[in-house]
ZALO-353384 format. One line per 2 residues: number of its first residue (from 1); their letters; for each residue x, y, z of N, C-alpha, C. Coordinates in Angstrom, 2 decimals. Each point is the difference from the previous one (the first is absolute). Layout:
! residues N
NUM	a	X,Y,Z,X,Y,Z,X,Y,Z ~ ...
***
This chain:
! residues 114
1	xx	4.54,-0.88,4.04,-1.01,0.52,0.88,-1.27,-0.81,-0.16 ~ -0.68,-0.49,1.54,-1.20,-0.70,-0.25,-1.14,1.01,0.27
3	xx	-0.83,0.29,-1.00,-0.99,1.03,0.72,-1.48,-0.79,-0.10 ~ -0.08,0.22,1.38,-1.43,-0.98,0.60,-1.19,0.97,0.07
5	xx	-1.22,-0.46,-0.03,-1.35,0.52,0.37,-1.02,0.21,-1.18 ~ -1.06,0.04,0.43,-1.14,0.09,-0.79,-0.08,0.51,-1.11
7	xx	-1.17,-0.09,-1.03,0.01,0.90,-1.40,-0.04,1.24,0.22 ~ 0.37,0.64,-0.42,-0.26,1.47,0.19,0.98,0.79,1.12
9	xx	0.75,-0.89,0.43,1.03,0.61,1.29,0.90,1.11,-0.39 ~ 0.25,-0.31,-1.61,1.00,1.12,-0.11,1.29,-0.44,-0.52
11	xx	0.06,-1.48,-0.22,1.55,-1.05,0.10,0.54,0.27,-1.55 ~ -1.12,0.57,-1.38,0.33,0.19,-1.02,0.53,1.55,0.10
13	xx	-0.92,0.85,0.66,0.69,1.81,-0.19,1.10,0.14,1.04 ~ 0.30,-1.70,0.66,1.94,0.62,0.60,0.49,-0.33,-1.08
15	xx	0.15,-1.01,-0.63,0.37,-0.35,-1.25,0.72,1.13,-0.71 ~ -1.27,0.75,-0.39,0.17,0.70,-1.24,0.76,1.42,0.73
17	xx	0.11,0.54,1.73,0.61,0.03,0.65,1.89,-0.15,-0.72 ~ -0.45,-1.04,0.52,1.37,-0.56,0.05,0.95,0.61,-1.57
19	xx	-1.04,-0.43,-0.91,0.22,0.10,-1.39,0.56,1.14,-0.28 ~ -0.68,1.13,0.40,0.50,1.53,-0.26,0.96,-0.07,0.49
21	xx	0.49,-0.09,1.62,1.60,-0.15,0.44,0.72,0.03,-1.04 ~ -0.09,-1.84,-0.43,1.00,0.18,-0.86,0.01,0.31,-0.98
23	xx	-1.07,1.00,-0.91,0.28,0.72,-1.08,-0.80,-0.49,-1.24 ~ -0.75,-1.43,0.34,-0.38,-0.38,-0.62,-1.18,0.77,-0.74
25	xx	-0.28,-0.18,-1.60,-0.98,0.84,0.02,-1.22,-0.63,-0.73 ~ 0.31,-1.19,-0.27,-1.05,-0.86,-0.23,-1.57,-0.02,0.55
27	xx	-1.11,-0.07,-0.22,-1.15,-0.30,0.56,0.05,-1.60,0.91 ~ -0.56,0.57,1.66,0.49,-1.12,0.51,-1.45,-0.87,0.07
29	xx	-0.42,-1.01,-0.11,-1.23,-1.09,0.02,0.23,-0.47,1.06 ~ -0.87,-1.09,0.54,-0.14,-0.83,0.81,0.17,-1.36,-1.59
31	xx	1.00,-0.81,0.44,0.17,-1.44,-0.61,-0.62,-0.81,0.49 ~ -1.08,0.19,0.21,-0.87,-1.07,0.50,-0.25,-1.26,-1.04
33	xx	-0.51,0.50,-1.40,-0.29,-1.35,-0.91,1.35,-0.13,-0.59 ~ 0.80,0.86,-0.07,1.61,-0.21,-0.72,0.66,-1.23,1.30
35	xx	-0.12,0.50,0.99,0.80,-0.18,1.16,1.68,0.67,0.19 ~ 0.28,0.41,-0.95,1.14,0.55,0.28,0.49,1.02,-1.49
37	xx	0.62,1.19,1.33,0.20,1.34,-1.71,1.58,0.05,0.94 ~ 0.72,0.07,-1.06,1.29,0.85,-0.13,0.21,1.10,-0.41
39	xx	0.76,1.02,0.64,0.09,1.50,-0.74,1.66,0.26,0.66 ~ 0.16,0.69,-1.25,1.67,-0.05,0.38,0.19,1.02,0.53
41	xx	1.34,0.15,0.42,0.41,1.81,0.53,0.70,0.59,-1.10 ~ -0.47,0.74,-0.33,0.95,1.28,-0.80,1.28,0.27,0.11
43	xx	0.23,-0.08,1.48,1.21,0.44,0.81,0.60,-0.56,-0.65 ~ 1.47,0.72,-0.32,1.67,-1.19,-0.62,0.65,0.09,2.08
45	xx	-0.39,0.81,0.90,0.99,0.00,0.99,-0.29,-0.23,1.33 ~ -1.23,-1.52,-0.67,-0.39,-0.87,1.20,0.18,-1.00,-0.21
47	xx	0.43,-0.83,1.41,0.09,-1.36,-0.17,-1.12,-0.65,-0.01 ~ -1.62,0.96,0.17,-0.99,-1.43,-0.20,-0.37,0.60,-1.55
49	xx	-0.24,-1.34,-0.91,-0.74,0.23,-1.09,-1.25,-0.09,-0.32 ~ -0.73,-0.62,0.78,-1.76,0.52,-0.01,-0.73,-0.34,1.01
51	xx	-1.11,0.43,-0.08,-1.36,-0.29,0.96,-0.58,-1.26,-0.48 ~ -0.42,-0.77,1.11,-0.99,-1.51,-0.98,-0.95,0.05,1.02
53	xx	-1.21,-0.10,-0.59,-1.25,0.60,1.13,-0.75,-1.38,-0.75 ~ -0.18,-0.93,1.23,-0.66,-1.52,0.30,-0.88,0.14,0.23
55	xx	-1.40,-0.86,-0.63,-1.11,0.54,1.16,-0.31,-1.56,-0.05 ~ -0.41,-0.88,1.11,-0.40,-1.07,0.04,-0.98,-0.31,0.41
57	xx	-1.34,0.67,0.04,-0.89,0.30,0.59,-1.04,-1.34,-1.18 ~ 0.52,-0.53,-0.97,-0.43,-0.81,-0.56,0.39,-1.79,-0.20
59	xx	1.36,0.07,0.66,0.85,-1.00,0.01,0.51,-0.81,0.93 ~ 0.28,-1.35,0.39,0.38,-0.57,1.12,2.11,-0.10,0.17
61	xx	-0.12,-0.70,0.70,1.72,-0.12,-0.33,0.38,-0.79,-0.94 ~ -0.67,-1.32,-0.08,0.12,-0.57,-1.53,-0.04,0.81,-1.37
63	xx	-0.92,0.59,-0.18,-0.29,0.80,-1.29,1.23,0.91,0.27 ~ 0.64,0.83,1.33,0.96,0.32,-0.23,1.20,-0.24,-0.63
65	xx	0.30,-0.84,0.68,1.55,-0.98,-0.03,-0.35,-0.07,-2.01 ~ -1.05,-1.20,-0.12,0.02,-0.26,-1.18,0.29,1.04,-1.34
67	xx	-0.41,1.53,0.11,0.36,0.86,-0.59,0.87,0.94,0.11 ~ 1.27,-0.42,1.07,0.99,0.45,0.36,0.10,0.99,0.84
69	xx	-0.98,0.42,0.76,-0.17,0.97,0.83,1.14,0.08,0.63 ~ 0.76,-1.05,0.84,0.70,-0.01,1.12,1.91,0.62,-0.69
71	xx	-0.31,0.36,-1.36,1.24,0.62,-0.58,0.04,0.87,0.23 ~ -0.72,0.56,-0.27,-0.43,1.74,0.44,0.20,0.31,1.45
73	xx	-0.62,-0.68,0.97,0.35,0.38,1.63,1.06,-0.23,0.28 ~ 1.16,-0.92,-0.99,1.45,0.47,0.52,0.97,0.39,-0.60
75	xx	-0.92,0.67,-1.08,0.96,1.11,-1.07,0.74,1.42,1.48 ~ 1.67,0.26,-0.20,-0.05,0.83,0.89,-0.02,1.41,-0.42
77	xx	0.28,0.38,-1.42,0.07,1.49,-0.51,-1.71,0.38,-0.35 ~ -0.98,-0.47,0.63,-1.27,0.54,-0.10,-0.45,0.38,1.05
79	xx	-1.53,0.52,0.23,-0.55,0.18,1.04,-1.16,-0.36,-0.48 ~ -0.35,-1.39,0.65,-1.38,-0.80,0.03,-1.02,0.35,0.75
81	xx	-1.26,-0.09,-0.48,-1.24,0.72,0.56,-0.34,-1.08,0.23 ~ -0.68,-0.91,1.24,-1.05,-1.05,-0.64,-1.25,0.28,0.92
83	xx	-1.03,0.13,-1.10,-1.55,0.58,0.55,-0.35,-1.88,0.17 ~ -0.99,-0.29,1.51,-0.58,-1.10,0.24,1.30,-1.09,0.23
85	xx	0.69,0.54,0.66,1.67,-0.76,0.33,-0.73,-1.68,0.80 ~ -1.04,-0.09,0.84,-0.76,-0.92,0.70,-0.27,-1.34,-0.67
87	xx	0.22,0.61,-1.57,-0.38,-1.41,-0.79,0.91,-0.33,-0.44 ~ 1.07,0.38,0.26,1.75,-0.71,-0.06,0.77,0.52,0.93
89	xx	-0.70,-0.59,1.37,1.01,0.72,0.77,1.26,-0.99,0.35 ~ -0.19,-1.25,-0.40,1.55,-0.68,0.29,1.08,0.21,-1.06
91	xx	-0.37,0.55,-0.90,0.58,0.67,-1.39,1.27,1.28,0.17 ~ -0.52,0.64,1.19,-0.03,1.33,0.35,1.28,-0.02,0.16
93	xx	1.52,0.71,-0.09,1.30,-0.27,0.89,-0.21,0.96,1.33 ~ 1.21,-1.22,0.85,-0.30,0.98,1.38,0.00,1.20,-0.03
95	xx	0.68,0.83,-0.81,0.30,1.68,0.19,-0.94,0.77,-0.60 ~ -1.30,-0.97,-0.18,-1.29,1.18,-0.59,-0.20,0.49,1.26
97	xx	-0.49,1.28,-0.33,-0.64,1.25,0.97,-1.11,-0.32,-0.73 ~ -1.05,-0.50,0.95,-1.08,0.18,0.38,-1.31,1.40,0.24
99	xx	-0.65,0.70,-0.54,-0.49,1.25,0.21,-1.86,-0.80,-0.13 ~ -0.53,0.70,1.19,-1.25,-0.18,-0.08,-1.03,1.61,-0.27
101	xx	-0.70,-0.60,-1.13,-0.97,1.54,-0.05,-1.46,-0.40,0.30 ~ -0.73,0.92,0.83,-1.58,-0.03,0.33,-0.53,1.23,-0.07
103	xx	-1.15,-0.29,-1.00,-0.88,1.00,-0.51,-0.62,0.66,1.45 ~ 0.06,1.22,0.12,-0.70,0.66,1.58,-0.98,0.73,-0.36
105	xx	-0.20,0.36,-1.79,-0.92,1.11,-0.77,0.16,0.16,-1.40 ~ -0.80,0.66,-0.34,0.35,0.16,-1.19,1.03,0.78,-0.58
107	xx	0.71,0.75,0.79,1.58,0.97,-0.28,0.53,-0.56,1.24 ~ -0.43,-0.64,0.75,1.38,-0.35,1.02,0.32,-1.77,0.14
109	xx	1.71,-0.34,-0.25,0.04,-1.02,0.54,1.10,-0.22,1.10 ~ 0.30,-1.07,0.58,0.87,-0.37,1.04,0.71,-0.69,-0.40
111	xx	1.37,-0.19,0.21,1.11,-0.56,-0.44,0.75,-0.30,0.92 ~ 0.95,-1.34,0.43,0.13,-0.35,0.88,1.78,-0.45,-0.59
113	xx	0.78,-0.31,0.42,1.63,-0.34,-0.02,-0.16,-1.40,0.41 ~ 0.09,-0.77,-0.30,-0.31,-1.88,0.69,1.36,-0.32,0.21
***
């Protein structure tokens, strides 16, 4: 999943979203200076084994590639987050879903299906 838009849009609390789904119960961050967190699933009676929540909001595609980013986007038993997808978007595989979020307020945002 590529999730696009501004600071504050909201692209970290789908995340953590997402996170509860699957059960996860970890505290979820924004990886912004890490650039990348792994958290596994608990589950024994799923075929995906974790969440990897990208944020590249600091990095180009070089700095990607060079630190292996592009392993992770075609790992298939996960579900990849990548926050700031724009700064590796030739990185990206075709079958990312795309999601755009825009801040409309301070409790409301807009979310879009790309």
């Amino acid at each position: 999943m590529a999730l696009e838009g501004n600071l504050g849009s909201g692209k970290t609390a789908f995340t953590k979203g997402i996170a509860v789904a699957l059960g996860i119960d970890d505290q979820i961050t924004s990886p912004t200076f890490v650039i990348l967190k792994n958290y596994t699933l608990k589950t024994q009676n799923s075929k995906l084994k974790s969440l990897v929540h990208i944020d590249c909001y600091r990095i180009s595609e070089e700095d990607a590639e060079a630190v292996g980013l592009s392993e992770y986007l075609e790992l298939k038993n996960n579900i990849t987050v990548v926050e700031w997808p724009e700064n590796i978007k030739s990185l990206l595989p075709k079958r990312t879903k795309h999601i755009k979020f825009e801040h409309l307020g301070e409790n409301k945002r807009k979310i879009v299906i790309l």
